[in-house]
C-alpha positions in Angstrom: 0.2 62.4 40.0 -2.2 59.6 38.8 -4.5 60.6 36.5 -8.6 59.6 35.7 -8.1 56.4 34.1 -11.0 54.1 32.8 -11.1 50.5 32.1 -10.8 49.9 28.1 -14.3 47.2 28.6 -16.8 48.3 28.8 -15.8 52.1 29.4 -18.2 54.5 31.0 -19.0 57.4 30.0 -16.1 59.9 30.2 -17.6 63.0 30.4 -19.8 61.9 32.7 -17.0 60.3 35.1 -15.4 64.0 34.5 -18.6 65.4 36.1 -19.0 63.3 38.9 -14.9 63.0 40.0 -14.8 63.8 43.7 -11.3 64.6 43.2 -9.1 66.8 40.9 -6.7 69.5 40.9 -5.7 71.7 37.9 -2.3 72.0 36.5 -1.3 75.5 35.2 0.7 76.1 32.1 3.0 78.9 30.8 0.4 80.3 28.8 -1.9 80.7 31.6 -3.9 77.4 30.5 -5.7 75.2 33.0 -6.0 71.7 32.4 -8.5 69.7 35.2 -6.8 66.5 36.0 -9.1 64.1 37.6 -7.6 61.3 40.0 -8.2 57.9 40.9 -10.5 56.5 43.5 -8.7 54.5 45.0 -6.4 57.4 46.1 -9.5 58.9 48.1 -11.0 56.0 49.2 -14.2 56.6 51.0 -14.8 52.7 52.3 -18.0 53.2 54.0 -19.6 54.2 50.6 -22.2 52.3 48.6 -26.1 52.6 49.6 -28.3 49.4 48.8 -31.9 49.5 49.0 -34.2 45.9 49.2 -38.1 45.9 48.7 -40.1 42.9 49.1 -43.9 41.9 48.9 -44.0 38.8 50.9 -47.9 38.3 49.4 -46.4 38.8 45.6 -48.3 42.1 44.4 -46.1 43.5 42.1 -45.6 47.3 41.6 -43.7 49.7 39.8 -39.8 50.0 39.5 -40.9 54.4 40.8 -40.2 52.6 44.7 -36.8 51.6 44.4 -35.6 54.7 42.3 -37.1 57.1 44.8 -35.6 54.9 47.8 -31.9 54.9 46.3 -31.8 58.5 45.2 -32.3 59.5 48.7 -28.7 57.9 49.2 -27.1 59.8 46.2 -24.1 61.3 48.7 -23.5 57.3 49.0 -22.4 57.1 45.6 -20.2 58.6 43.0 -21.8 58.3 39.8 -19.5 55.4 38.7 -21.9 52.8 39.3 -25.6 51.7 39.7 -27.9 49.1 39.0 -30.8 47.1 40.1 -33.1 43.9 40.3 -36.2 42.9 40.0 -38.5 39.6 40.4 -42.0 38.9 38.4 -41.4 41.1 35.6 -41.8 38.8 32.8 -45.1 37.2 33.6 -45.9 36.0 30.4 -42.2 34.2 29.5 -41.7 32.9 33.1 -41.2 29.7 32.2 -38.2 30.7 30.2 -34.4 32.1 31.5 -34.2 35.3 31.0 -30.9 36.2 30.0 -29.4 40.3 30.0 -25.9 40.2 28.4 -23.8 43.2 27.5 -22.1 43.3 24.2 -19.1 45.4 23.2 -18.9 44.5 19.9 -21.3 43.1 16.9 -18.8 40.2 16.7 -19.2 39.4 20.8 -22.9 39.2 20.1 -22.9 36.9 17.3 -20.1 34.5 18.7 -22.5 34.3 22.1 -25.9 34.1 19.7 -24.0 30.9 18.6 -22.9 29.4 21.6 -26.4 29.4 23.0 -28.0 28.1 20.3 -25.7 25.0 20.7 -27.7 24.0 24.5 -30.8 26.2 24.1 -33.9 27.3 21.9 -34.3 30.6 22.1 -37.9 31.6 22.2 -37.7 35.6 22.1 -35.0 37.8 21.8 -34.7 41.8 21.9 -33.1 45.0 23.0 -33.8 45.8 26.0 -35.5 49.0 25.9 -33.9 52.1 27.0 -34.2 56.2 26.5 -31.6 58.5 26.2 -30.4 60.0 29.6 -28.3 63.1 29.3 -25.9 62.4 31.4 -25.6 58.7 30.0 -24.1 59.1 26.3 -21.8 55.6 25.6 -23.2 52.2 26.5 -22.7 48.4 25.6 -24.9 46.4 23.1 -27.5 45.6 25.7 -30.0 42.7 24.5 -32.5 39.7 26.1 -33.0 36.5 25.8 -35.4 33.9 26.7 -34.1 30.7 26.9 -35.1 27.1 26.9 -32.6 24.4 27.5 -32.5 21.7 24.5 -33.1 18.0 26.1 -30.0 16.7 24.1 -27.8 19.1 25.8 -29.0 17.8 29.5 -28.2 14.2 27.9 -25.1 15.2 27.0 -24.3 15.9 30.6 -26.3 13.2 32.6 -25.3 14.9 35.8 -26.2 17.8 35.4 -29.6 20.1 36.2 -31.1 23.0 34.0 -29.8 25.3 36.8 -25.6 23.5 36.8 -26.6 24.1 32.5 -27.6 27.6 33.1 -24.6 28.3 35.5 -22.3 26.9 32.6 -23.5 28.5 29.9 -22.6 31.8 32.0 -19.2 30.7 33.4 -18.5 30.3 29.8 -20.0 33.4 28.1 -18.3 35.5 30.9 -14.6 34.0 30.7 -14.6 32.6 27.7 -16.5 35.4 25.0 -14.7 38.4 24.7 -16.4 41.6 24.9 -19.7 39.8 26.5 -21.0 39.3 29.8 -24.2 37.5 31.1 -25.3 40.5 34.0 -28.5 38.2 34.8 -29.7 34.7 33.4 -32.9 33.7 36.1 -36.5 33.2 35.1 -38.7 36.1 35.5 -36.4 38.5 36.8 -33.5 40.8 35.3 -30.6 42.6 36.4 -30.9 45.9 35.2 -27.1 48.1 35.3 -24.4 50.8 34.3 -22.1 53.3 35.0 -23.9 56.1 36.6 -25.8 57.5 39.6 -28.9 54.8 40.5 -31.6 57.1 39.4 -30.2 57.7 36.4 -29.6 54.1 35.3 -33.5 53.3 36.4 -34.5 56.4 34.0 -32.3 55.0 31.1 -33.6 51.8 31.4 -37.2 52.6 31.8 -37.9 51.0 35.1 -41.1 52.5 35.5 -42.7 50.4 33.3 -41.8 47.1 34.8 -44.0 45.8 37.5 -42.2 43.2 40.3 -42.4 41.7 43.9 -39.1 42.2 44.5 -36.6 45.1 44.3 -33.2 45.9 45.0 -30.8 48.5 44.5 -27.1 50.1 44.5 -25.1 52.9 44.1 -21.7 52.3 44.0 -18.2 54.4 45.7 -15.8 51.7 44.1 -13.2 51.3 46.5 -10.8 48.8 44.9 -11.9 48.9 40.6 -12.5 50.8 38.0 -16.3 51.9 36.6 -17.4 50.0 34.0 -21.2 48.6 33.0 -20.0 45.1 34.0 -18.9 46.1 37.5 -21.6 47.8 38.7 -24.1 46.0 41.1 -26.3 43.6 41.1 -24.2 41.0 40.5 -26.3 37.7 39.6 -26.4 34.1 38.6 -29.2 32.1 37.6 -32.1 34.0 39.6 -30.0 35.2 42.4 -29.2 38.9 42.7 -26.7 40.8 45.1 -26.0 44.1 46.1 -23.2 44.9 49.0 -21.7 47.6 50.4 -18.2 46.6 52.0 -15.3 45.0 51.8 -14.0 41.6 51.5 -10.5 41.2 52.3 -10.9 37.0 52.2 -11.5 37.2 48.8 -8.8 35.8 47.3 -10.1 32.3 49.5 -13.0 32.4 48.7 -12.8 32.6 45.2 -9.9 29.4 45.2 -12.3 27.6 47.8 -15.1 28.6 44.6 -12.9 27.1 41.7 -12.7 23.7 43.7 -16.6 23.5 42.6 -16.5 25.0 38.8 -17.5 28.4 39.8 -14.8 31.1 37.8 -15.0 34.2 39.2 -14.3 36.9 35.7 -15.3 40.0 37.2 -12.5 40.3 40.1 -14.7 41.4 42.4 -16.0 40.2 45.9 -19.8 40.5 44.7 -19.5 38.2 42.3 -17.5 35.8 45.2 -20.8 36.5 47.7 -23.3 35.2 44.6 -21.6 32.3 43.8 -20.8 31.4 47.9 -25.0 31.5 48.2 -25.3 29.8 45.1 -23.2 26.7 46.2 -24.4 26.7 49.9 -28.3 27.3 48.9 -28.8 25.5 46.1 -26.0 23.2 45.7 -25.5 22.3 49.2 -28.9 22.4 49.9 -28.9 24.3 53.3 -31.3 27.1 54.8 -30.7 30.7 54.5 -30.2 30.8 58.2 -27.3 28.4 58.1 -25.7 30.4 55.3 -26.0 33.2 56.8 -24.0 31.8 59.5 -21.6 30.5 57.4 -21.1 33.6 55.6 -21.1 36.0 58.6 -20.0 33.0 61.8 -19.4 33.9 65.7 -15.9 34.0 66.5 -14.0 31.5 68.0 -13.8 33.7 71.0 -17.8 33.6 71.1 -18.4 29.7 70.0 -16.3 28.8 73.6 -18.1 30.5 75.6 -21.9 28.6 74.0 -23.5 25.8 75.6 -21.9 22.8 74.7 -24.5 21.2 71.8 -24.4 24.4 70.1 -20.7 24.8 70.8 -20.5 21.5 68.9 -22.6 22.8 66.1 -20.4 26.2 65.2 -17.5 24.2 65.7 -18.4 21.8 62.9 -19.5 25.1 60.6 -16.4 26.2 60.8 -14.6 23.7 60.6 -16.3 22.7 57.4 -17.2 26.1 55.7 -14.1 28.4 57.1 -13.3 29.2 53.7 -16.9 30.2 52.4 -16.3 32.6 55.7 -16.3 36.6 54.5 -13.9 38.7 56.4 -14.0 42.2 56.3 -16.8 44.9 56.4 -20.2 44.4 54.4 -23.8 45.4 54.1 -25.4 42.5 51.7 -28.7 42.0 50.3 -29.6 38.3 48.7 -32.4 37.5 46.5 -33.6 34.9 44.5 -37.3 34.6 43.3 -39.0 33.5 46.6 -36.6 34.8 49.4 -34.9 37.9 50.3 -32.1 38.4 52.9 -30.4 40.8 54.1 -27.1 40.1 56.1 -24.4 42.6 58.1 -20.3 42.0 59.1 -20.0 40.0 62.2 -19.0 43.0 63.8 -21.4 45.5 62.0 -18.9 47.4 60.4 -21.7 48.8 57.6 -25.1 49.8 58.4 -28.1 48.1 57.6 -31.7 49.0 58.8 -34.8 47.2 58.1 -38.7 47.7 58.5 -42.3 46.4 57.8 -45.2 47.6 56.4 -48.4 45.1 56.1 -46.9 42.5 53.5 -44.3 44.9 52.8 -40.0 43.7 54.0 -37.5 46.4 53.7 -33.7 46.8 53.8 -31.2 49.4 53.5 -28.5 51.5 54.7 -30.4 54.0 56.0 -33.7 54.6 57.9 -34.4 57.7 55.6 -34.1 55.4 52.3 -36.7 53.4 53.8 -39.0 56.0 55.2 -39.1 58.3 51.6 -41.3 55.2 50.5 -42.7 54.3 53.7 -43.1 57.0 55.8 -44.8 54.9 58.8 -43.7 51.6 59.0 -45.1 49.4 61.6 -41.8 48.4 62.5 -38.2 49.7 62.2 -35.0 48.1 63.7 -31.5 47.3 63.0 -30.4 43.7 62.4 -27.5 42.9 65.1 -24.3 42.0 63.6 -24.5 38.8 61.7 -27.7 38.2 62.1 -29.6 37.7 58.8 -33.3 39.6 57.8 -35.2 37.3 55.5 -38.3 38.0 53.7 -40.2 35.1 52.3 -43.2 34.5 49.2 -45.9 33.6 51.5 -47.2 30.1 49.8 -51.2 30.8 50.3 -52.5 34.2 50.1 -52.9 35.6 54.2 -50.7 33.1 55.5 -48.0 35.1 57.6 -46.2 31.2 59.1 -43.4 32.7 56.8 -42.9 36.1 58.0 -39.7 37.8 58.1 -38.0 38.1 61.3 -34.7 38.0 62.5 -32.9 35.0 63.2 -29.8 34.8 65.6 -28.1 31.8 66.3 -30.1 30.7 69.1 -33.7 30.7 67.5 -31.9 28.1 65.1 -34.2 25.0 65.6 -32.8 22.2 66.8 -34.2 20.0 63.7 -32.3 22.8 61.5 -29.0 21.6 63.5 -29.8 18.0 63.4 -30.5 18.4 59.6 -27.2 19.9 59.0 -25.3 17.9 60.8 -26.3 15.2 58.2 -25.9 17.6 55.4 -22.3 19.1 56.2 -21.3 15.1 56.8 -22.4 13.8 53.6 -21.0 17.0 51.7 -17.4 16.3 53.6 -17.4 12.4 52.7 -17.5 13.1 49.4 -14.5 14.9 49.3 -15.7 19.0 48.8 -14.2 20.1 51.6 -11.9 22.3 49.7 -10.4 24.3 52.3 -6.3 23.8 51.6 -3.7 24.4 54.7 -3.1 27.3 53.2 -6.6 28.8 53.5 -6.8 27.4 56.7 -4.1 29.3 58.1 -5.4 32.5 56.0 -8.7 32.3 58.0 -7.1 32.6 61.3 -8.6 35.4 63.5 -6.6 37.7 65.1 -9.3 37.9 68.6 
C-alpha cells in the first residue's frame, strides 16, 4: 500500500493535505491503535477534475478579486485542496511600465543567488513581499516576494537579437532551471500570478485578493491527476504576461515539450500547463499569428474532417498541420489563455472537458460550469457552450463603446480569407528558415488513430 507522499519542493502543507485526502484506510495494530494512512492520487484518479473560471471586461473597468473567488468556490467538489491559484490584469497601475515579477523562494540563499542574477540584466525599481494573512488551513509556505523590473540597455546590447520580452523569457528559463529552490510563478507587466497548495478560495483569502482591482480574472482548482501538490505546481502557469489555467490532459506532451526545446523554451515544471504557455507564447508572439489560427493549431480538425473541406480550405489545414503537427495537443482539456489585452478560452477537439461561456454588457465569461458563471452573473444576456475546438476570445476594446472587437466564437469557417492568405506567408517564411522542428519521430507520434 502506497502511502500520502509529498514532493520535498516546495511541500504543502501536510496537515492540510491530511484533511483534504479523498482517500485513506486505517491500519489496526495489536494494541488496538489506528493509524490513518492517506494514499496517492494518482491511485484514484478522478480525470475529469479541475474547475477554471475566466472574467473579462472587454471596456477595462477593473473590479475586485471578491468575483473570481465567489465564481471558483462554487466548483469546490472540482478540486482537492492540493492546488489553487489565480490571475489577474491591471493591478499594478502605478508600476505598469515595469515587469512584475512573483517568485517563490525556499530558502534565504535561493533568494539572494536570484536577487543577484537579476541585478546583472535589470534595475530593479521596487521590491516587496507580497502581502498575505494567515489562513487556518494554510500553515507552511515559500518565501513569496515582487519585483518590478526594468531591463538595463547594456544587457539588450549584449544580445543584439534579442527583445525585452526574448530577455524577460530568459531570465525566467534561467531562474526556473537553473536557481535551486526558486521559481518565477509570473514575470508580465501589470499583472500577477497569484498561487499555492490549497482549495481556490482559500489561496485568494491568504493572498488578499480582495484588495486588488483588475480587468481580467482567472482561476483554478486543481484534482492533480499525474503530480504531486506543491506551490509551484499549482495553476496559473505563466510567462511574460501570459497566464493559463486547464483542466485536462495532455498525453502529447512529451512532443511538445521536445518540439519547445528546438526554440529555447525548457520546460522545469513537468507539467503540460507549462507546455500550453510556452506553445501560445511561440505561436502568438514569436510567430506572430492570430489567436484564431492558434487555436487551430492547438486544437486542429482531423485528418478525417480536413478531406472532406472544400478544396482552398482543404489546402489551408493541410499546410497547419503539416507545419505545426507537433505544437498539436492530444488528449482531453478545458484551457483558458490570457495575456493583457485578449482572453481565450479553448476545448479538446472532441470536447472531452466542459467549457461554458456567457456575456453580460462588457462583461466575457468562461468556465466549466454554467453555475460558476451564473453565482456572479445571475442573468447573462447570453449563455452557450463553445463547440469542440472552437476558441472564445474576449478582446480590450481600443476606444471606449466600440464593440468591432467583441467576443464571439470563431470556427474554422468564419476564418477570413486575408487571415489564410496572411498565414500562408507567415507559416512559409517561418519553415524557410529552418523551425520546423517536427523530427520523424514526432511525426509518426502525431499519427491519429481515426
Amino acid at each position: 500500500m502506497k502511502k500520502w507522499r509529498m514532493d520535498s519542493r516546495f511541500r504543502g502543507n501536510d496537515a492540510r493535505c491530511e484533511n483534504v485526502a479523498r482517500c485513506e484506510n486505517y491500519t489496526g495494530y495489536g494494541n488496538g491503535m489506528l493509524e490513518k494512512t492517506f494514499l496517492a492520487d494518482r491511485d484514484y484518479r478522478v480525470p475529469a477534475g479541475c474547475g477554471v473560471s475566466g472574467i473579462m471586461n472587454e471596456a477595462g473597468e477593473r473590479f475586485s478579486g471578491e468575483a473570481i473567488i465567489t465564481s471558483i468556490a462554487l466548483m469546490r467538489d472540482r478540486s482537492n485542496g492540493l492546488g489553487g491559484g489565480f490571475a489577474a490584469y491591471g493591478i499594478y497601475p502605478d508600476l505598469a511600465s515595469y515587469y512584475a515579477f512573483h517568485l517563490m523562494y525556499e530558502t534565504e540563499d535561493a533568494k539572494r543567488q536570484a536577487e543577484e542574477y537579476l541585478k546583472l540584466s535589470y534595475t530593479i525599481m521596487h521590491d516587496e513581499p507580497i502581502p498575505s494573512r494567515e489562513v487556518k488551513v494554510i500553515t507552511r509556505s515559500p518565501i513569496l516576494w515582487r519585483y518590478f523590473l526594468k531591463p538595463r540597455e547594456e544587457a539588450l546590447v549584449r544580445n543584439p537579437l534579442f527583445s525585452e520580452e526574448d530577455l524577460i523569457a530568459q531570465t525566467v528559463m534561467h531562474i526556473n532551471g537553473q536557481i535551486r529552490d526558486a521559481l518565477v510563478a509570473s514575470s508580465g507587466k501589470n499583472m500577477g500570478i497569484f498561487k499555492g497548495v490549497g482549495y481556490p478560495e482559500d489561496i485568494g483569502e491568504f493572498y488578499c485578493l480582495e484588495n486588488y482591482q483588475g480587468y481580467i480574472w482567472t482561476a483554478h482548482g486543481r484534482f492533480p491527476t499525474n503530480s504531486v501538490a506543491w506551490w509551484g505546481g499549482a495553476h496559473p502557469f505563466g510567462l511574460l504576461d501570459w497566464s493559463v489555467v486547464h483542466n485536462g490532459e495532455i498525453s502529447s506532451y512529451g512532443i511538445n515539450r521536445r518540439y519547445l526545446q528546438n526554440f529555447g523554451y525548457l520546460c522545469s515544471f513537468f507539467t503540460d500547463t507549462e507546455v500550453i504557455t510556452y506553445l501560445v507564447d511561440l505561436l502568438s508572439r514569436k510567430h506572430g499569428l492570430s489567436f484564431e489560427l492558434v487555436a487551430k493549431i492547438l486544437a486542429a480538425p482531423f485528418w478525417v474532417d480536413i478531406e472532406r473541406m472544400p478544396e482552398e480550405e482543404k489546402e489551408f489545414y493541410q499546410g497547419l498541420r503539416m507545419i505545426y503537427g507537433s505544437a498539436l495537443l492530444n488528449g482531453p482539456f478545458g484551457v483558458i489563455v490570457c495575456n493583457t489585452e485578449t482572453m481565450l478560452g479553448l476545448n479538446d477537439r472532441l470536447k472531452l472537458r466542459p467549457l461554458v461561456a456567457a456575456r453580460w454588457g462588457d462583461f466575457i465569461y468562461v468556465a466549466s460550469e454554467e453555475s460558476a458563471i451564473r453565482e456572479i452573473c445571475p442573468r447573462p444576456d447570453r449563455v452557450w457552450m463553445p463547440r469542440a475546438g472552437d476558441p472564445v476570445i474576449g478582446r480590450l476594446k481600443q476606444e471606449p463603446g466600440d464593440r468591432s472587437q467583441e467576443s464571439e466564437v470563431r470556427s474554422r469557417e468564419n476564418i477570413p480569407a486575408t487571415d489564410r492568405d496572411s498565414w500562408v506567408d507567415q507559416a512559409l517564411a517561418i519553415d524557410g528558415q529552418g523551425l520546423r522542428a517536427a523530427s520523424q519521430d514526432d511525426k509518426a507520434d502525431t499519427q491519429e488513430v481515426l
